[in-house]
N, C-alpha and C positions, 0 to 999 in steps of 0.2 A: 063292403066295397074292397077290392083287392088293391094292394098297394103297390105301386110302381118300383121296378127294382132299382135300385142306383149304387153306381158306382163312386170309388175313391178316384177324384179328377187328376190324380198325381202318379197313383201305382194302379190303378183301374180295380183293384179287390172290392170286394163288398163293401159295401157301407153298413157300422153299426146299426143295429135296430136305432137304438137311441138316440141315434146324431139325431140333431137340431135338421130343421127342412130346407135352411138355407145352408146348411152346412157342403163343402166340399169335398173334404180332404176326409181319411175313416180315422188320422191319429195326427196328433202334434210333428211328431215326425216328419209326416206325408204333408201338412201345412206350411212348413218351415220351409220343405225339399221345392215345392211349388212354387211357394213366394220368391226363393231365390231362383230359382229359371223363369217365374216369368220376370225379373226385372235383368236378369240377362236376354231375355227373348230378341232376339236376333233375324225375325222372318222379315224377308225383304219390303220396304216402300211399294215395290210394284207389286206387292199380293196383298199388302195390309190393306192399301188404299182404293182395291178395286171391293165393290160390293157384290163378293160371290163367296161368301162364307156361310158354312152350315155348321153344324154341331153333329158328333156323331156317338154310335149306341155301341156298347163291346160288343155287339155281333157285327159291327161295320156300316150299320145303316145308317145314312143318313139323316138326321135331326133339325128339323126348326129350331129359333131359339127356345121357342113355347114346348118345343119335345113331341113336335107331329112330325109324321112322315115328309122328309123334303124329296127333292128329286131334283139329279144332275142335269134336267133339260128344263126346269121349268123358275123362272127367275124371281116368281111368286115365295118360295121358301128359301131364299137365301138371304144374308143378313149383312151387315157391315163387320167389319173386325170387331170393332170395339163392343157392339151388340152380342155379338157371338163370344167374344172371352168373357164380359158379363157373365152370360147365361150359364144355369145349373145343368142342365138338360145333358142327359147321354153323361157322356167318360171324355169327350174332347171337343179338337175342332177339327174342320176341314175345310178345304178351299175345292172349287169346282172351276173346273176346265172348260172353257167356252171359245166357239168358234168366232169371236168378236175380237179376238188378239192372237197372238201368236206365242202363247205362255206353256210351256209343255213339262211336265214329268218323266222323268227315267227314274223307274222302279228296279231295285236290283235287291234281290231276297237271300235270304239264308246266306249271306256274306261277310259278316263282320261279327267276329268273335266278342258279346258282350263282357264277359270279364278280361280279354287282354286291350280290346280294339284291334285287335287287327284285321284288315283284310285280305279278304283272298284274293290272290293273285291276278284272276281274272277281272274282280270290282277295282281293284285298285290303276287298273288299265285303263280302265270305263273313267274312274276319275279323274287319271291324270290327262286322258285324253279331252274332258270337258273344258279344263282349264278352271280360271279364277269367276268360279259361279256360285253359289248356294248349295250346297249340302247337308240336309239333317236326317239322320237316326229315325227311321220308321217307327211305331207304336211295340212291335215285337222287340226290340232291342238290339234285331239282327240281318237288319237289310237298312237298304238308304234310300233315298228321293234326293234324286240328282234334280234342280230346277234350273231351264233356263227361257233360250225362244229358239223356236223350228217351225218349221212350218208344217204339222201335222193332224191330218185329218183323218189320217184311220188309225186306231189306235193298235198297234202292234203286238203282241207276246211271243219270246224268240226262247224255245226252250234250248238249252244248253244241253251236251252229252252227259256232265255229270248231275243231272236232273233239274239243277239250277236252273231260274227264269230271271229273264230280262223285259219286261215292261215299257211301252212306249206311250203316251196318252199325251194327246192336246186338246182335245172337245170330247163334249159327254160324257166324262168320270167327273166323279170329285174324289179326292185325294186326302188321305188322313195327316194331319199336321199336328206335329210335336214341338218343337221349338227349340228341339236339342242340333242343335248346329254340331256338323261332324267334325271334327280337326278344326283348325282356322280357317274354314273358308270365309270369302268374305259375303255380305246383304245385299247381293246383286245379282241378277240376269241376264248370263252370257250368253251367247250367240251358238247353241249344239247344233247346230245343223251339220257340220260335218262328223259330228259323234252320230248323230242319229242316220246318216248316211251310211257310215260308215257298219252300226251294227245291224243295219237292215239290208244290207246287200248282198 
């Protein structure tokens, strides 16, 4: 029987042959580095407490907690927070986007320099224009998910001239979640409807 690949839930690399099968993390290191972000975990009341969590696979797919195929439109494979940070399954979590609120993602890629933090000029526009909402650090180490509420039902991709993209989703994705909060922002859910106006016009 072929054995299921699994990732390090912390830095996503391989996991030792040897590790234990409840194991996590592929080193003490990567154990430690986990433990302390998740009791900093910082993802807002309004996404922890709805039940639209999945778990997800290093190629991006979406995961049941049990590590079956989930899918962004079908409410059958999604899970509770707390069920889903449990779970072994895949390399993370993720939260999915549903036309039953008004909860939206802004995706902004290849914009933040992971050994200075800085961002690019353009990202940092995007944020300051968001205001005081939610922000964490994408799974690459180099884009963000800007979270707040808009009213958005097609979900947008606004490519940029220096080849950079811009993402807009409020139904039908699910969305990869890190827990790495960017700067101080604060665990809340501002109101981007005029950011999202504003970069769709």
């Amino acid at each position: 029987m072929m054995k299921t690949e699994r990732h390090c839930a912390y830095c996503e690399g391989d996991m030792p042959i040897a590790a234990r099968a409840d194991a996590r993390t592929c080193s003490t290191r990567c154990r430690v580095a986990l433990h302390r972000a998740e009791k900093k975990r910082v993802i807002p009341l309004e996404l922890t407490t709805r039940d639209r969590w999945v778990r997800r696979a290093s190629d991006k797919r979406p995961l049941t907690t049990t590590g079956r195929a989930a899918s962004s439109t079908d409410p059958r494979t999604w899970s509770t927070y707390k069920n889903a940070v449990e779970s072994v399954a895949g390399v993370g979590l993720g939260f999915v986007l549903s036309d039953v609120d008004d909860v939206v993602c802004i995706d902004l890629d290849h914009c933040l320099n992971p050994l200075t933090g800085r961002l690019a000029p353009w990202a940092a526009a995007i944020v300051r224009d968001a205001g005081a909402t939610y922000v964490e650090v994408s799974p690459s180490g180099d884009g963000l998910h800007i979270w707040g509420r808009a009213d958005v039902r097609q979900g947008r991709r606004i490519r940029r001239p220096d080849g950079t993209a811009v993402e807009i989703y409020g139904t039908g994705r699910y969305i990869a979640m890190t827990g790495r909060r960017h700067g101080d922002c604060p665990s809340i859910l501002a109101d981007l409807s005029a950011v999202v106006s504003k970069l769709t016009a």
